[in-house]
N, CA, C and O atoms as CSV, one atom per row, in Angstrom:
chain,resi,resn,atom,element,x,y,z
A,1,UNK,N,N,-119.243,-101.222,-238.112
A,1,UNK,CA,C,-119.270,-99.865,-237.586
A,1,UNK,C,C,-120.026,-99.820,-236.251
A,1,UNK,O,O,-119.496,-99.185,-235.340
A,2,UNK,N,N,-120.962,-100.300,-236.078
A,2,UNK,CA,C,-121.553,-100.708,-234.738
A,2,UNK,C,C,-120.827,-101.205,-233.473
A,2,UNK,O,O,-120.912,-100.894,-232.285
A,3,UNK,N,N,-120.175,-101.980,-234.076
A,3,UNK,CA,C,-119.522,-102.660,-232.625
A,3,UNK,C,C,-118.493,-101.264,-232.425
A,3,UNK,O,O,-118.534,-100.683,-231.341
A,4,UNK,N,N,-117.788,-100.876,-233.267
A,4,UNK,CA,C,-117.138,-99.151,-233.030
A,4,UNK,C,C,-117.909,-98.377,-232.091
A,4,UNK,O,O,-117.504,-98.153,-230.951
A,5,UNK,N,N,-118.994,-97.969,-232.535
A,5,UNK,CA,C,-119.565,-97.466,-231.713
A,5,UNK,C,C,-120.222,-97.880,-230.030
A,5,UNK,O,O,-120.202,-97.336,-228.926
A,6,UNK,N,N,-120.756,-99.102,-230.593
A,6,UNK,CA,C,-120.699,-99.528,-229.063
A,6,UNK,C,C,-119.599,-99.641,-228.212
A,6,UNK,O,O,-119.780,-99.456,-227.009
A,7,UNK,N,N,-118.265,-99.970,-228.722
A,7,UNK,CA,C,-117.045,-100.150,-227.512
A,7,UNK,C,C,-116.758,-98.392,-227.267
A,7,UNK,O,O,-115.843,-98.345,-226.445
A,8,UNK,N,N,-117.108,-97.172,-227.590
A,8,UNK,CA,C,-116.651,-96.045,-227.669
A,8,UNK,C,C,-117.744,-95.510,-226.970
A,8,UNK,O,O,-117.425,-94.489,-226.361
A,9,UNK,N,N,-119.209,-95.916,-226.808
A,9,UNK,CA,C,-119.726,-95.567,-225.688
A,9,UNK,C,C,-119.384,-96.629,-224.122
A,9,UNK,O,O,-119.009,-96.187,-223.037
A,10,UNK,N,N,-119.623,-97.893,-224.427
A,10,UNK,CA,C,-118.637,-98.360,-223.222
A,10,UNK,C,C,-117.355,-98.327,-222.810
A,10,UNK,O,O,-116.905,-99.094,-221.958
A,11,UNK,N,N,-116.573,-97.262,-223.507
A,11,UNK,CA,C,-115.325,-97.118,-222.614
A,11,UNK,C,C,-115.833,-95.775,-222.341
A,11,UNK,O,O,-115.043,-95.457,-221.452
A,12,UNK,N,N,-116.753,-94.567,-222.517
A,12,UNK,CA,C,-117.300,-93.177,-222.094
A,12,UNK,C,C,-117.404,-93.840,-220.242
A,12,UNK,O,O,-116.772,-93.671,-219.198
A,13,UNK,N,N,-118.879,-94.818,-220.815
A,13,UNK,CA,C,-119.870,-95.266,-219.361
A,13,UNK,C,C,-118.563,-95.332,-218.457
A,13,UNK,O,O,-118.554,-94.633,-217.443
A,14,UNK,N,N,-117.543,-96.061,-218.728
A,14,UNK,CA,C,-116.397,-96.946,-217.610
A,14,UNK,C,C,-115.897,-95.844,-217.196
A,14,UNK,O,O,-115.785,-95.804,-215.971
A,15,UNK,N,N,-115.451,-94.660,-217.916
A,15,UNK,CA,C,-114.885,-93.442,-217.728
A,15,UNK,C,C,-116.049,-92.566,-216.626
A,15,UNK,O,O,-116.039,-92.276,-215.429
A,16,UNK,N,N,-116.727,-92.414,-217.443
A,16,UNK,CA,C,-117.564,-91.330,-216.783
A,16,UNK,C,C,-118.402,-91.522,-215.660
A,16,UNK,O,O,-118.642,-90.636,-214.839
A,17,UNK,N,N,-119.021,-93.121,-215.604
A,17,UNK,CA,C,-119.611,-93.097,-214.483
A,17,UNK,C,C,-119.000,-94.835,-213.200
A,17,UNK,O,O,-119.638,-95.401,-212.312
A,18,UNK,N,N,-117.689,-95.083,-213.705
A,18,UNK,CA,C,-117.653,-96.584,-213.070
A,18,UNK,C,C,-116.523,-96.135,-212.736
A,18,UNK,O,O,-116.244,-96.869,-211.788
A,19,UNK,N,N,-115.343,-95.155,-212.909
A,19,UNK,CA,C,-113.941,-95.054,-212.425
A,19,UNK,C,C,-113.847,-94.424,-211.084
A,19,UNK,O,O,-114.770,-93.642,-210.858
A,20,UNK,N,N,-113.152,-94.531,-210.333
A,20,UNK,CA,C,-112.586,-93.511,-209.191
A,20,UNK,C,C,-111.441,-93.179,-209.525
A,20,UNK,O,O,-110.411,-93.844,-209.639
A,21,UNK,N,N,-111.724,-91.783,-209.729
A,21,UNK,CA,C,-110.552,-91.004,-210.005
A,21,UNK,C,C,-110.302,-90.641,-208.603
A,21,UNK,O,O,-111.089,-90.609,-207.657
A,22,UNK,N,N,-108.501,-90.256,-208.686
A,22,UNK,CA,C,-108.033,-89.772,-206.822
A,22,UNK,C,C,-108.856,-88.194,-206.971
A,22,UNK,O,O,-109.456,-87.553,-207.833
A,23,UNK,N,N,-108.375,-88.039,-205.287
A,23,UNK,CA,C,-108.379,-86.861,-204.983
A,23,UNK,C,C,-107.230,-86.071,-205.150
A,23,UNK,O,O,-106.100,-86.551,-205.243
A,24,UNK,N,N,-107.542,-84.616,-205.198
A,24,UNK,CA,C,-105.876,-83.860,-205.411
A,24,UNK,C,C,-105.030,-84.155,-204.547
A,24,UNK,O,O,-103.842,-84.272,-204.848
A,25,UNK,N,N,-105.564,-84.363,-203.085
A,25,UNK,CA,C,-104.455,-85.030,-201.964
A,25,UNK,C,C,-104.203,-85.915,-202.614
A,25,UNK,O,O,-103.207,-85.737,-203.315
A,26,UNK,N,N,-104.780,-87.041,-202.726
A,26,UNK,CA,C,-104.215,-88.306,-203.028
A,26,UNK,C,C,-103.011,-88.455,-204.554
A,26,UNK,O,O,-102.081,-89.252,-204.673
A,27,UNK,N,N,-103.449,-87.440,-205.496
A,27,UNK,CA,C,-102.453,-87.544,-206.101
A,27,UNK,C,C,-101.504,-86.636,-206.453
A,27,UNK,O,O,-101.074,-86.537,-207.602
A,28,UNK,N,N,-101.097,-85.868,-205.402
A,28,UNK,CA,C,-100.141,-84.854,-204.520
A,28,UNK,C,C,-99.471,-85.843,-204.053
A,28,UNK,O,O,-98.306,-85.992,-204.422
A,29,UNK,N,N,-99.995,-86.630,-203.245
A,29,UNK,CA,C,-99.363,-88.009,-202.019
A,29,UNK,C,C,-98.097,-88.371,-203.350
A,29,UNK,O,O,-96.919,-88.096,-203.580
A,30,UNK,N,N,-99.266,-89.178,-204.005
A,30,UNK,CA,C,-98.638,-90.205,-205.108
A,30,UNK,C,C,-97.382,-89.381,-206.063
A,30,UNK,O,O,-96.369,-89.882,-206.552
A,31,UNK,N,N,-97.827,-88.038,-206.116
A,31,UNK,CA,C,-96.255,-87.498,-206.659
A,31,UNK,C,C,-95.289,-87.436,-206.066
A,31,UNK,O,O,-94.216,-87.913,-206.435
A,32,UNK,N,N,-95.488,-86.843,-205.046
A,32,UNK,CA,C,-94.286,-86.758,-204.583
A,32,UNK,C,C,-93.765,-88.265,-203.620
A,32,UNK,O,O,-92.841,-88.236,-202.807
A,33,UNK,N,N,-94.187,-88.899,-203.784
A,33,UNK,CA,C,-93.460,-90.599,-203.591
A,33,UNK,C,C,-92.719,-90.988,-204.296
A,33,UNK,O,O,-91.623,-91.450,-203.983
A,34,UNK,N,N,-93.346,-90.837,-205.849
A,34,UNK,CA,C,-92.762,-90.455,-207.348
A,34,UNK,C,C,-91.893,-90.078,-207.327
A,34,UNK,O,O,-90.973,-90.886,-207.462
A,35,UNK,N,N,-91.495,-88.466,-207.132
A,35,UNK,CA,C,-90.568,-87.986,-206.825
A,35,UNK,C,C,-89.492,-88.150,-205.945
A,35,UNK,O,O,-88.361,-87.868,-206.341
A,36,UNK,N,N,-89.667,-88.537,-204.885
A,36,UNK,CA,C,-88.770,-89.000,-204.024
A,36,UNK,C,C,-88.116,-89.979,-204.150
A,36,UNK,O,O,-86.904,-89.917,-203.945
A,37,UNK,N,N,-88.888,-91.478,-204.620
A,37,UNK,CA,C,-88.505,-92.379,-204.683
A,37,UNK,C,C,-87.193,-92.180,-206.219
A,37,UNK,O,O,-86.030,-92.579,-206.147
A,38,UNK,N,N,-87.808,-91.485,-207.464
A,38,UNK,CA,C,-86.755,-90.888,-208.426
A,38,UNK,C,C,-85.916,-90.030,-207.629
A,38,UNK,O,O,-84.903,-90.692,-207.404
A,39,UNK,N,N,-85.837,-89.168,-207.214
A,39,UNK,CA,C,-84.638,-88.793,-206.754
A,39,UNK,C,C,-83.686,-89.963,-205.437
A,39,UNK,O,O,-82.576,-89.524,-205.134
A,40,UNK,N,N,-83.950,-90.823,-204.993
A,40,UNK,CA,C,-83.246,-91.712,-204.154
A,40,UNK,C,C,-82.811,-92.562,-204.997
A,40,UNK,O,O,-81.616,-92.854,-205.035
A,41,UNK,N,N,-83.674,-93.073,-205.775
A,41,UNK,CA,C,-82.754,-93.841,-207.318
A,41,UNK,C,C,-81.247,-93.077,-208.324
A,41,UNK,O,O,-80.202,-93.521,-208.800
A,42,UNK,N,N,-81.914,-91.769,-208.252
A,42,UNK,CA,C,-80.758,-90.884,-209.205
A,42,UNK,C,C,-79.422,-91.261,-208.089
A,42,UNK,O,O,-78.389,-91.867,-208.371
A,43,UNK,N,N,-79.758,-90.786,-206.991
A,43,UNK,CA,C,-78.870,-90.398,-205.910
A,43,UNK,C,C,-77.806,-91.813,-205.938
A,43,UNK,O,O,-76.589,-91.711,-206.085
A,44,UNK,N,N,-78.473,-93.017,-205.781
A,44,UNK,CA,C,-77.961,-94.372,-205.823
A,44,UNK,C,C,-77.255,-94.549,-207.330
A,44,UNK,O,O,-76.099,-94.939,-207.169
A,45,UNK,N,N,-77.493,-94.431,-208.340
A,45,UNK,CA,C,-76.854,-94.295,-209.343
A,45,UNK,C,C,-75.290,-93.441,-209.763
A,45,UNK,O,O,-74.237,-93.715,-210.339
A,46,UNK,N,N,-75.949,-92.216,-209.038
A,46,UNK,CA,C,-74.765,-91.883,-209.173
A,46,UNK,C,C,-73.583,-92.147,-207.876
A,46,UNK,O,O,-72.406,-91.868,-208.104
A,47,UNK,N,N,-73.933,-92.615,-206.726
A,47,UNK,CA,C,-73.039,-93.184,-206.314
A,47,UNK,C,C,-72.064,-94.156,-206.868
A,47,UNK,O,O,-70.856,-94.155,-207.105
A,48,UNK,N,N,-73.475,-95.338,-207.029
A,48,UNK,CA,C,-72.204,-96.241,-208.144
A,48,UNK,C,C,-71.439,-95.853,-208.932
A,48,UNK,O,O,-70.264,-96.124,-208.685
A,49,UNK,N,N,-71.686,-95.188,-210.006
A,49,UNK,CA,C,-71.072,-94.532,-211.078
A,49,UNK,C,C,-69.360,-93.904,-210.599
A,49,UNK,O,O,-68.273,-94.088,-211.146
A,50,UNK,N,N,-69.772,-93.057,-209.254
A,50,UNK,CA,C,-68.348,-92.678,-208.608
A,50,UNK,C,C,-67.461,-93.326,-208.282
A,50,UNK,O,O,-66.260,-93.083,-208.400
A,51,UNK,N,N,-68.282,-94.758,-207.571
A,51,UNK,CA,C,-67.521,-96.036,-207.195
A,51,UNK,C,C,-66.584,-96.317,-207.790
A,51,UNK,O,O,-65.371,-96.342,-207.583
A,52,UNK,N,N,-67.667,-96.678,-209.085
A,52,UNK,CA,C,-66.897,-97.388,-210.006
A,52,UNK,C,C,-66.163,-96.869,-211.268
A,52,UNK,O,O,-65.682,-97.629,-212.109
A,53,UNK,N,N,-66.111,-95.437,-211.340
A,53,UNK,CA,C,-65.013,-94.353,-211.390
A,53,UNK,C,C,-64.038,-94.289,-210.935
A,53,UNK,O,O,-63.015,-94.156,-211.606
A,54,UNK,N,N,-64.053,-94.355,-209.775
A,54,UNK,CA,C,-62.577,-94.412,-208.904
A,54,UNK,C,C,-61.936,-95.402,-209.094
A,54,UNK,O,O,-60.780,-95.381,-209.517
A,55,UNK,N,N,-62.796,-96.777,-208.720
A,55,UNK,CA,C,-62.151,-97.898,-209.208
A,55,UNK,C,C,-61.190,-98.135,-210.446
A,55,UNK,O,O,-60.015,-98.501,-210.424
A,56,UNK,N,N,-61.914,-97.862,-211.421
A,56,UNK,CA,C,-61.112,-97.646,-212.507
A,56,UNK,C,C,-59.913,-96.629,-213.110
A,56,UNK,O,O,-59.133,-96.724,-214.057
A,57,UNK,N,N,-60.093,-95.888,-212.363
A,57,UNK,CA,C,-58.701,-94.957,-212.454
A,57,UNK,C,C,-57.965,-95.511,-211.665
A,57,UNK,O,O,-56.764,-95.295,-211.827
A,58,UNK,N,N,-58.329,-96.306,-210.670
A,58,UNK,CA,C,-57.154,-97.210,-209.895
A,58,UNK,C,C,-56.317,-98.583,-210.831
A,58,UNK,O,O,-55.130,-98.803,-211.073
A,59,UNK,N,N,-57.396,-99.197,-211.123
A,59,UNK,CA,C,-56.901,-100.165,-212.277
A,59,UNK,C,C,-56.308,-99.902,-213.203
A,59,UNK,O,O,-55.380,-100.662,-213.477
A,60,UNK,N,N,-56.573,-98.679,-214.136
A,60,UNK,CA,C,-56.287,-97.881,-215.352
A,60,UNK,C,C,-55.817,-96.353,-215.069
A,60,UNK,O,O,-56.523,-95.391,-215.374
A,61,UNK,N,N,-54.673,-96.251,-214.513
A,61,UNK,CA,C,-54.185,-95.089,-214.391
A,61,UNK,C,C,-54.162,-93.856,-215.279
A,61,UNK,O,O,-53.655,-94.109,-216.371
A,62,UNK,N,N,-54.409,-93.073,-215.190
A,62,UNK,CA,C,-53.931,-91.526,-216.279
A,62,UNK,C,C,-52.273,-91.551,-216.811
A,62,UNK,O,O,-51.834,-90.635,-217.507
């Protein structure tokens, strides 16, 4: 039960006084990179997808 307790105040200490947490700029920045970078991925996806949609109604007619 001890060692419990000791790893549950050393992960507090690491938290509370050893981390750098961002700033709201900084993780404003980091979202919307997030975001952007997910929406340029969606965007690329569904290109392919059309591609290779078309393609296949060419190969495989209606």
């Amino acid at each position: 039960m001890n060692k419990i307790v000791n790893y549950c105040k050393a992960c507090y200490q690491e938290l509370a006084h050893r981390t750098t947490w961002p700033t709201r700029a900084e993780l404003t920045h980091s979202a919307m990179v997030v975001l952007s970078a997910t929406l340029v991925i969606a965007l690329v996806v569904f290109c392919m997808d059309s591609v290779f949609k078309f393609v296949m109604s060419m190969i495989y007619p209606n």
